[in-house]
PyMOL Python script that loads the backbone (N, CA, C, O; Angstrom):
from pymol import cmd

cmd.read_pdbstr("""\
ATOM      1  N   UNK A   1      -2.419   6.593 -14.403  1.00  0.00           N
ATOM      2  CA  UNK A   1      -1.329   5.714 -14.032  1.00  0.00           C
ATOM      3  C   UNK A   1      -0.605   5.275 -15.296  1.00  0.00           C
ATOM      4  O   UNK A   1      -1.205   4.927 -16.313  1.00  0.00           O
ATOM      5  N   UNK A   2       0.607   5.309 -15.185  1.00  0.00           N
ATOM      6  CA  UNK A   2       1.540   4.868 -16.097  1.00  0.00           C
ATOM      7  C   UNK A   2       1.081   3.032 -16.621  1.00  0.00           C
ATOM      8  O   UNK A   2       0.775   2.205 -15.762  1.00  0.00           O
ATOM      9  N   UNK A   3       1.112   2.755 -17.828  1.00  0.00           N
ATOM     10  CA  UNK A   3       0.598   1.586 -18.545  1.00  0.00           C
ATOM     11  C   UNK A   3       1.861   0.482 -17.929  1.00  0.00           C
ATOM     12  O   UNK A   3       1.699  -0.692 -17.597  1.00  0.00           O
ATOM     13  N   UNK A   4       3.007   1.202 -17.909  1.00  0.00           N
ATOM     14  CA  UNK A   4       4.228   0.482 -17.736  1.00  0.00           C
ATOM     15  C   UNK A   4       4.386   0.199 -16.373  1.00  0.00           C
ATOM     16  O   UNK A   4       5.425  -0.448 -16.240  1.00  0.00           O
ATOM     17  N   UNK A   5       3.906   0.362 -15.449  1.00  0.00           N
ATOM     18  CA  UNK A   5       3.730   0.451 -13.821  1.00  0.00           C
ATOM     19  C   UNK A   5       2.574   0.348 -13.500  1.00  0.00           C
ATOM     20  O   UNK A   5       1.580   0.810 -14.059  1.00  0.00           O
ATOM     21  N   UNK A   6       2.720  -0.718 -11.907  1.00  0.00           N
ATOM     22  CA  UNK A   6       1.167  -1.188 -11.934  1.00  0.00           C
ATOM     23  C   UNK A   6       1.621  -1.692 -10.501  1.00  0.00           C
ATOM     24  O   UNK A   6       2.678  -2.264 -10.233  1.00  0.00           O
ATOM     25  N   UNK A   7       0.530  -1.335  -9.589  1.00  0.00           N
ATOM     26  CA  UNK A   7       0.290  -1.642  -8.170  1.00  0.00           C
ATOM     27  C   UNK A   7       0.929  -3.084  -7.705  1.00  0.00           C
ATOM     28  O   UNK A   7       0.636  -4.041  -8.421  1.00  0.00           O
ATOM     29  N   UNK A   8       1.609  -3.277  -6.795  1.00  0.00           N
ATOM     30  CA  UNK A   8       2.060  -4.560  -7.012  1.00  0.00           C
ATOM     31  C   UNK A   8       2.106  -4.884  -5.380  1.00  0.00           C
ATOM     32  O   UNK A   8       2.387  -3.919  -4.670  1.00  0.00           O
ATOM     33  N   UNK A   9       1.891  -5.971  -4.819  1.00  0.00           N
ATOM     34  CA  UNK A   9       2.439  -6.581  -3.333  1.00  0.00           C
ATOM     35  C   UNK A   9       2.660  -7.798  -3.177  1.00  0.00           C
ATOM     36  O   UNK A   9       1.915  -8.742  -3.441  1.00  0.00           O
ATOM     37  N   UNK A  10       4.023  -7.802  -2.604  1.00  0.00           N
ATOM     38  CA  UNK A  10       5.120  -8.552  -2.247  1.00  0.00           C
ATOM     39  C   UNK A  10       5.443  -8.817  -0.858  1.00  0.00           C
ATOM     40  O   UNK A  10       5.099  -8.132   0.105  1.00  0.00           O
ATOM     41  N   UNK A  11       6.357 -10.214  -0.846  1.00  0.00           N
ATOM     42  CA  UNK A  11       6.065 -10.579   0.814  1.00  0.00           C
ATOM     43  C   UNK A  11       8.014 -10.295   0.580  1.00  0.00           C
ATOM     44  O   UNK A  11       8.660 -10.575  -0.430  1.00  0.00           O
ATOM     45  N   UNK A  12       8.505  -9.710   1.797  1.00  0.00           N
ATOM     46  CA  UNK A  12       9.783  -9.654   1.957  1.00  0.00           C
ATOM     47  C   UNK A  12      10.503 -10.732   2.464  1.00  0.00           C
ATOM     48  O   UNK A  12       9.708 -11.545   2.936  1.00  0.00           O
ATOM     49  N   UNK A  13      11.921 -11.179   2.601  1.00  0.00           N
ATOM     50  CA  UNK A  13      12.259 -12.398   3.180  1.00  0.00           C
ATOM     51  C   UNK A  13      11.899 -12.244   4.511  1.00  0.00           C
ATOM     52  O   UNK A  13      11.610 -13.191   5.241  1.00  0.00           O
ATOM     53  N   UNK A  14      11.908 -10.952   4.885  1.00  0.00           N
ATOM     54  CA  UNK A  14      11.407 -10.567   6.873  1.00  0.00           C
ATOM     55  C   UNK A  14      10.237 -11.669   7.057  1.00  0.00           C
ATOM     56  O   UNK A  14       9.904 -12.260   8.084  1.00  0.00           O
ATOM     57  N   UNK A  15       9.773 -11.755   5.892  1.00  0.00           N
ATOM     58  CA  UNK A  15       8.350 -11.668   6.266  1.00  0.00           C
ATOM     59  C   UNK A  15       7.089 -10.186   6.560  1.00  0.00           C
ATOM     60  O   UNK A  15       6.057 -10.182   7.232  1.00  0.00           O
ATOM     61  N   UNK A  16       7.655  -9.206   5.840  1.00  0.00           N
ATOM     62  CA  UNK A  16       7.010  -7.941   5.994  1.00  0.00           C
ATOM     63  C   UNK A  16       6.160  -8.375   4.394  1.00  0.00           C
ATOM     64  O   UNK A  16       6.120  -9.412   3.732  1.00  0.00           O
ATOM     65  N   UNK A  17       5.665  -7.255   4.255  1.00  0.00           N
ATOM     66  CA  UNK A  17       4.898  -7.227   2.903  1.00  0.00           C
ATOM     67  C   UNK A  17       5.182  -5.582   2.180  1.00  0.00           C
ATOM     68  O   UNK A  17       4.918  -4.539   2.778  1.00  0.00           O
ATOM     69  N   UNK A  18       5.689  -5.645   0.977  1.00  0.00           N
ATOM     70  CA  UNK A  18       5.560  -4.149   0.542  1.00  0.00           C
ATOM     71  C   UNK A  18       4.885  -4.153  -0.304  1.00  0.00           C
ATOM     72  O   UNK A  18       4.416  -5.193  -0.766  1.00  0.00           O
ATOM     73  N   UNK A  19       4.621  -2.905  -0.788  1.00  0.00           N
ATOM     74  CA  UNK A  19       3.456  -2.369  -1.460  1.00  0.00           C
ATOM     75  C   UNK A  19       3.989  -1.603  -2.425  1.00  0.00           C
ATOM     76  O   UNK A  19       4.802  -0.860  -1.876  1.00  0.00           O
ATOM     77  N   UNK A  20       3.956  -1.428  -3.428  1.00  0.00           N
ATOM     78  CA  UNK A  20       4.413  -0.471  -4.964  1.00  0.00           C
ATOM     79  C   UNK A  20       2.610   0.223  -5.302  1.00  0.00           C
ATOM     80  O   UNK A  20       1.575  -0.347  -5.650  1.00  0.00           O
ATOM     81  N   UNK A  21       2.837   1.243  -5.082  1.00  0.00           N
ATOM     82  CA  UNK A  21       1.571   2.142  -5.414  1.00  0.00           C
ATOM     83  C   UNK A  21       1.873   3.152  -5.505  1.00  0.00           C
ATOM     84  O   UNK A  21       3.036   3.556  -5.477  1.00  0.00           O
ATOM     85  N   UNK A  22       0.537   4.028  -5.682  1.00  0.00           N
ATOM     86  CA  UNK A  22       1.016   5.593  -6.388  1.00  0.00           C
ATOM     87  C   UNK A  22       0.858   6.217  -5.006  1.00  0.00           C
ATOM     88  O   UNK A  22      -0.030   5.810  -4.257  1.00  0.00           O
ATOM     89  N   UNK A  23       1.750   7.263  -4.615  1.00  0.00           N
ATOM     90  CA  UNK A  23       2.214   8.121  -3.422  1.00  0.00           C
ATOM     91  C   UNK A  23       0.954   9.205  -3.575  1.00  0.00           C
ATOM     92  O   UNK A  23       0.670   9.948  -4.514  1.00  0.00           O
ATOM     93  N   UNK A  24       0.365   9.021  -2.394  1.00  0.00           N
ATOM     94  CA  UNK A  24      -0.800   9.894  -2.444  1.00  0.00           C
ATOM     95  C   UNK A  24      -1.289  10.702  -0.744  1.00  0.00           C
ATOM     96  O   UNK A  24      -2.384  11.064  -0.314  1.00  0.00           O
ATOM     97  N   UNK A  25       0.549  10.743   0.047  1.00  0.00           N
ATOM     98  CA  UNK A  25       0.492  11.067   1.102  1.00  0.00           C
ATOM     99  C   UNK A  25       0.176  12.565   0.848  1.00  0.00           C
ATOM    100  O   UNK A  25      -0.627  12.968   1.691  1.00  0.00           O
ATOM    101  N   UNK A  26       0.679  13.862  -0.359  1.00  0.00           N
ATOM    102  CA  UNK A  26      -0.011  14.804   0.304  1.00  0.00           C
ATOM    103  C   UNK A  26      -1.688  15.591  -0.038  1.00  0.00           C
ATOM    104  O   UNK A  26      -2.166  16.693   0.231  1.00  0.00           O
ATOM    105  N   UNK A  27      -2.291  14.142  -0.884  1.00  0.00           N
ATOM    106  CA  UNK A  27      -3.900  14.235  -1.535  1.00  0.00           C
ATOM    107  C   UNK A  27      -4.439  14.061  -0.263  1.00  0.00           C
ATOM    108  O   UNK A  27      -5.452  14.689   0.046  1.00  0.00           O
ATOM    109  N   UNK A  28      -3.807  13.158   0.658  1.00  0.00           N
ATOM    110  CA  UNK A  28      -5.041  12.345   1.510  1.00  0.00           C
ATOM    111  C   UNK A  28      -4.337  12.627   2.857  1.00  0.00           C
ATOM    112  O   UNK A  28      -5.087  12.517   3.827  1.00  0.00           O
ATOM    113  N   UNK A  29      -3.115  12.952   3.113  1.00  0.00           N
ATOM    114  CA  UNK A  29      -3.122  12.777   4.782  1.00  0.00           C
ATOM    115  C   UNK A  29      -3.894  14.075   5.559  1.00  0.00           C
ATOM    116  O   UNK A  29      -3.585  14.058   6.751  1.00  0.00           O
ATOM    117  N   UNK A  30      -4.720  15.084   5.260  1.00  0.00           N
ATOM    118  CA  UNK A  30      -5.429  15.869   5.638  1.00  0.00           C
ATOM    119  C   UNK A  30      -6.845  15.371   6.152  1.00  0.00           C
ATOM    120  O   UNK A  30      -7.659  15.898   6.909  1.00  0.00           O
ATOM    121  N   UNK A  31      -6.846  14.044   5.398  1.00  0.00           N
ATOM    122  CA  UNK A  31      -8.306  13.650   5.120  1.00  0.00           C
ATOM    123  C   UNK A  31      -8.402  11.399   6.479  1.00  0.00           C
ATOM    124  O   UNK A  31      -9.255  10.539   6.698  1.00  0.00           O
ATOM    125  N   UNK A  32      -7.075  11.627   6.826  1.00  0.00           N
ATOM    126  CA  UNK A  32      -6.646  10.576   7.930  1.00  0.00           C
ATOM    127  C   UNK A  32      -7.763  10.746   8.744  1.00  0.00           C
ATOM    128  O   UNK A  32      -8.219  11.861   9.000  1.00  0.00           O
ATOM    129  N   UNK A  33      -8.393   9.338   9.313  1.00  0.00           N
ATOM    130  CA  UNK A  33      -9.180   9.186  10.611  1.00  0.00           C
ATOM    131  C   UNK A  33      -8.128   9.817  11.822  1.00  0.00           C
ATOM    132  O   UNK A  33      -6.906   9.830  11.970  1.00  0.00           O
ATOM    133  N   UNK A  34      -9.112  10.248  12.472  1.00  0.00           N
ATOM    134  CA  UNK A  34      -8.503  10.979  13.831  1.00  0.00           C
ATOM    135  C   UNK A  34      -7.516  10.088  14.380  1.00  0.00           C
ATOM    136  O   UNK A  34      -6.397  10.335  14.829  1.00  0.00           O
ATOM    137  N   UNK A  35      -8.274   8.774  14.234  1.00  0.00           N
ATOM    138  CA  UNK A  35      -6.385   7.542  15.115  1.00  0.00           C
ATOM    139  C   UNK A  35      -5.813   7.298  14.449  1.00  0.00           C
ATOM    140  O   UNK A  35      -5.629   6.095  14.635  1.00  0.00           O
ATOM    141  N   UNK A  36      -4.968   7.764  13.172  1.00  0.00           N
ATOM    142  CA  UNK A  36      -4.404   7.229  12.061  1.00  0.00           C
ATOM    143  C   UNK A  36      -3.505   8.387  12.210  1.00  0.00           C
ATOM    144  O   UNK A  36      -3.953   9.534  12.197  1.00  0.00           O
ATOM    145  N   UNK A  37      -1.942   8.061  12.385  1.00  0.00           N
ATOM    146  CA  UNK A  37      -1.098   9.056  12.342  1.00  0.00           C
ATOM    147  C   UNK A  37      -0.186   8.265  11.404  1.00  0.00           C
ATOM    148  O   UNK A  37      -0.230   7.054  11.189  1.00  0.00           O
ATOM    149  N   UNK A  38       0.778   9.312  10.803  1.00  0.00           N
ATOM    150  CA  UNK A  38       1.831   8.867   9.595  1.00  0.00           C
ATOM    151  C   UNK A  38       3.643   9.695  10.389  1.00  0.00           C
ATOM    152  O   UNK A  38       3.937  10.834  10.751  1.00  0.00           O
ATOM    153  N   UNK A  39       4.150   8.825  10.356  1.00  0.00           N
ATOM    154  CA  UNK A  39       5.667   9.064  10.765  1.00  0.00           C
ATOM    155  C   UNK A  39       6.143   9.597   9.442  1.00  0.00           C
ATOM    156  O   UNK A  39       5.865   9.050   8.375  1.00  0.00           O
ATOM    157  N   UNK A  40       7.142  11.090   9.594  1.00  0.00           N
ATOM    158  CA  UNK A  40       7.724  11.397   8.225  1.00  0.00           C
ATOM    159  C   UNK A  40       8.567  10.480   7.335  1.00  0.00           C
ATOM    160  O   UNK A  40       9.098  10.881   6.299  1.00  0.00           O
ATOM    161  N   UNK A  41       8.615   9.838   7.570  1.00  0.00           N
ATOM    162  CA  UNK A  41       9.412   8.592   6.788  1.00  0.00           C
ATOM    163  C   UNK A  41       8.514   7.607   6.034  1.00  0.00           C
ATOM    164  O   UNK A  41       8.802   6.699   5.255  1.00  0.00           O
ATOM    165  N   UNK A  42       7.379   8.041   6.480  1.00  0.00           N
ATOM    166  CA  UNK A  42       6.145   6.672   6.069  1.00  0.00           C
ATOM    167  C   UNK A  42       5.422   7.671   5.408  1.00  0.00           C
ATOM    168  O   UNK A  42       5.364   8.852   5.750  1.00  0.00           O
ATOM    169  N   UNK A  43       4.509   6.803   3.811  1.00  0.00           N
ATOM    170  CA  UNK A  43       4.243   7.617   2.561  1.00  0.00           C
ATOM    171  C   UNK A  43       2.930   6.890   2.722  1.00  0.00           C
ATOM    172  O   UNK A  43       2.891   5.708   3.062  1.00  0.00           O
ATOM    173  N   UNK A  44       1.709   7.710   2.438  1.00  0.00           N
ATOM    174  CA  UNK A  44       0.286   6.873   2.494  1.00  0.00           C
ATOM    175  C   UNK A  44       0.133   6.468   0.637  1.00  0.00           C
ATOM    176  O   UNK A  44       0.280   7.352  -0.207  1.00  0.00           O
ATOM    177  N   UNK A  45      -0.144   5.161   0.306  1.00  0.00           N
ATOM    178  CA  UNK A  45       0.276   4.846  -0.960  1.00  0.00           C
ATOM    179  C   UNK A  45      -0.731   3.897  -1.354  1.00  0.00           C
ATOM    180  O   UNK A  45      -1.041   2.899  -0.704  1.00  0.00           O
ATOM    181  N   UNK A  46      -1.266   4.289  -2.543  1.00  0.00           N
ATOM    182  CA  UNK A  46      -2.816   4.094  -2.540  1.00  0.00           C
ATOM    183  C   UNK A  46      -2.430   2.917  -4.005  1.00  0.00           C
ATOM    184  O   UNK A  46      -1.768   3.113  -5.024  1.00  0.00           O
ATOM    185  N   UNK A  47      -3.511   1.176  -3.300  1.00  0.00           N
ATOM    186  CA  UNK A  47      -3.353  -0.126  -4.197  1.00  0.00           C
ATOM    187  C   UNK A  47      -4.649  -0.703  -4.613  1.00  0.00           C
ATOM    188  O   UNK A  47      -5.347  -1.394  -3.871  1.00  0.00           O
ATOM    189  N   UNK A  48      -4.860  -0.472  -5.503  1.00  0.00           N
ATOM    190  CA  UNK A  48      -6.123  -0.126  -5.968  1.00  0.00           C
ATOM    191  C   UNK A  48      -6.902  -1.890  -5.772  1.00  0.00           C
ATOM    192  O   UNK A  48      -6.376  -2.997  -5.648  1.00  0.00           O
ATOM    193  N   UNK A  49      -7.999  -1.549  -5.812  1.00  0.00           N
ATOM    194  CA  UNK A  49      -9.013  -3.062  -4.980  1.00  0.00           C
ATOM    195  C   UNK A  49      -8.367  -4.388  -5.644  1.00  0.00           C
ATOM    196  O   UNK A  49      -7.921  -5.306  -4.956  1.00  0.00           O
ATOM    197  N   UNK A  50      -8.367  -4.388  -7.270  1.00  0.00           N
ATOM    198  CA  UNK A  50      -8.088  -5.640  -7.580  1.00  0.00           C
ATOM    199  C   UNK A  50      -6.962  -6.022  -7.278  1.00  0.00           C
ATOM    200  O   UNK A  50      -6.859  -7.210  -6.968  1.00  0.00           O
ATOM    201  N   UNK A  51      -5.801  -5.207  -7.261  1.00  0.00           N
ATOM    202  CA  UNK A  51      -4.365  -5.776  -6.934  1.00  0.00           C
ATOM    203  C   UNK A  51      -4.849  -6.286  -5.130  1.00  0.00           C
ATOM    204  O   UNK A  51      -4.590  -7.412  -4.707  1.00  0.00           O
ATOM    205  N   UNK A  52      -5.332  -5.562  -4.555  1.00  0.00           N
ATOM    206  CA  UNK A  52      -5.251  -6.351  -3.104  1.00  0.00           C
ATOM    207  C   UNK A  52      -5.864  -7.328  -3.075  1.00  0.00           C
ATOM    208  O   UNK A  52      -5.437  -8.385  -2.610  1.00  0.00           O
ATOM    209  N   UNK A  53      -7.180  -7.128  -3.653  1.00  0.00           N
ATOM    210  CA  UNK A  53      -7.576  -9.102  -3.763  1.00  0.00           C
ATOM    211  C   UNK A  53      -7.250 -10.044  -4.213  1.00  0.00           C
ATOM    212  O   UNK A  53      -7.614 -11.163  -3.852  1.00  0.00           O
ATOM    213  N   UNK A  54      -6.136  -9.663  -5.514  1.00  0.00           N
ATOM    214  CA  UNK A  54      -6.073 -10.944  -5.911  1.00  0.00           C
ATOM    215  C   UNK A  54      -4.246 -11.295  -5.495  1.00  0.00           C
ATOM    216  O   UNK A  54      -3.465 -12.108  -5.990  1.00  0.00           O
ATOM    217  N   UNK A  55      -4.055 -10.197  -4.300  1.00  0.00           N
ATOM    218  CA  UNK A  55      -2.908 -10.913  -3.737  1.00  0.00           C
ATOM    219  C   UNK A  55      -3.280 -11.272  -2.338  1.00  0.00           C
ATOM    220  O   UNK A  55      -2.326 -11.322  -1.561  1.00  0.00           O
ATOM    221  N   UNK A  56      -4.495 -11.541  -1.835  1.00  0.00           N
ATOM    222  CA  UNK A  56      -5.438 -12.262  -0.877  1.00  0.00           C
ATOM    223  C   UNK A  56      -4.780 -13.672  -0.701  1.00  0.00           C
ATOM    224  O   UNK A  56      -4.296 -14.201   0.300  1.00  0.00           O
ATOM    225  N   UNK A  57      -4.946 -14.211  -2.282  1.00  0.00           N
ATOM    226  CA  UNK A  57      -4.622 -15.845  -1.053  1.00  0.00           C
ATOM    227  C   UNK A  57      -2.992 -16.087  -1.083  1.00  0.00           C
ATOM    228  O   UNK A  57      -2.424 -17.133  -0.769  1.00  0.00           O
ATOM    229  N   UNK A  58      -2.584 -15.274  -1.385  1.00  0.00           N
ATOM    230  CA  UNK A  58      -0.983 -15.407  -0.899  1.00  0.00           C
ATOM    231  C   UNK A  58      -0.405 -14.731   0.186  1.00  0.00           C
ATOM    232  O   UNK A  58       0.817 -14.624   0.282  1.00  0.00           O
ATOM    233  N   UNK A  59      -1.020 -14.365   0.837  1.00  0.00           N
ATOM    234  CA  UNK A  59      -0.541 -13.497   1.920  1.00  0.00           C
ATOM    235  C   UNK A  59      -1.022 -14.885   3.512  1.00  0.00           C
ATOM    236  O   UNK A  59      -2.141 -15.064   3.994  1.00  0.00           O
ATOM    237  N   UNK A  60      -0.439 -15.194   3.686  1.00  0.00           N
ATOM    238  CA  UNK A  60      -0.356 -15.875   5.174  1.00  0.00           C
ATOM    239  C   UNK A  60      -1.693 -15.963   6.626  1.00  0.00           C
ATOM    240  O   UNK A  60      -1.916 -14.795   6.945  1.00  0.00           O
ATOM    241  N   UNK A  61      -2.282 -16.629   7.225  1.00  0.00           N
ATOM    242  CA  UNK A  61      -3.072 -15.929   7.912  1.00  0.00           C
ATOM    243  C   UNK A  61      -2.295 -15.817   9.117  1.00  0.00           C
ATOM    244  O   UNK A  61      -2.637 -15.009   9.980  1.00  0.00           O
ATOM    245  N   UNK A  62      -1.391 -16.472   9.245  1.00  0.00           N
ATOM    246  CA  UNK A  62      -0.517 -15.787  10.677  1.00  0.00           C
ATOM    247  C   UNK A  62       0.864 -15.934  10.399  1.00  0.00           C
ATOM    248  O   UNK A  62       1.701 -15.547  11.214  1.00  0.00           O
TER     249      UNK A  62
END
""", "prot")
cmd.dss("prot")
cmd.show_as("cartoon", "prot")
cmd.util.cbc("prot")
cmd.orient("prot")
């Protein structure tokens, strides 16, 4: 991974949440649970453990 770029998640004004990660739809979508489907427009994008935990207590519980 680039030193200068780094996994990041953000809450949108929607209220959605995005995700900045490394694009790793064609490593892994072969390897999808059987109920897990991906729309061509949607990229499977891989945020590595510490960035998701430690954007844990900012994310809303409802």
């Amino acid at each position: 991974m680039n030193p200068a770029s780094h996994p990041d998640v953000f809450e949108l004004s929607d209220g959605n949440f995005a995700f900045i990660g490394a694009d790793a739809t064609s490593a892994l979508e072969s390897h999808l649970p059987a109920d897990a489907s991906r729309a061509d427009y949607e990229r499977i994008v891989i945020v590595d453990r510490a960035t998701l935990i430690s954007a844990r207590d900012t994310i809303p519980e409802a």
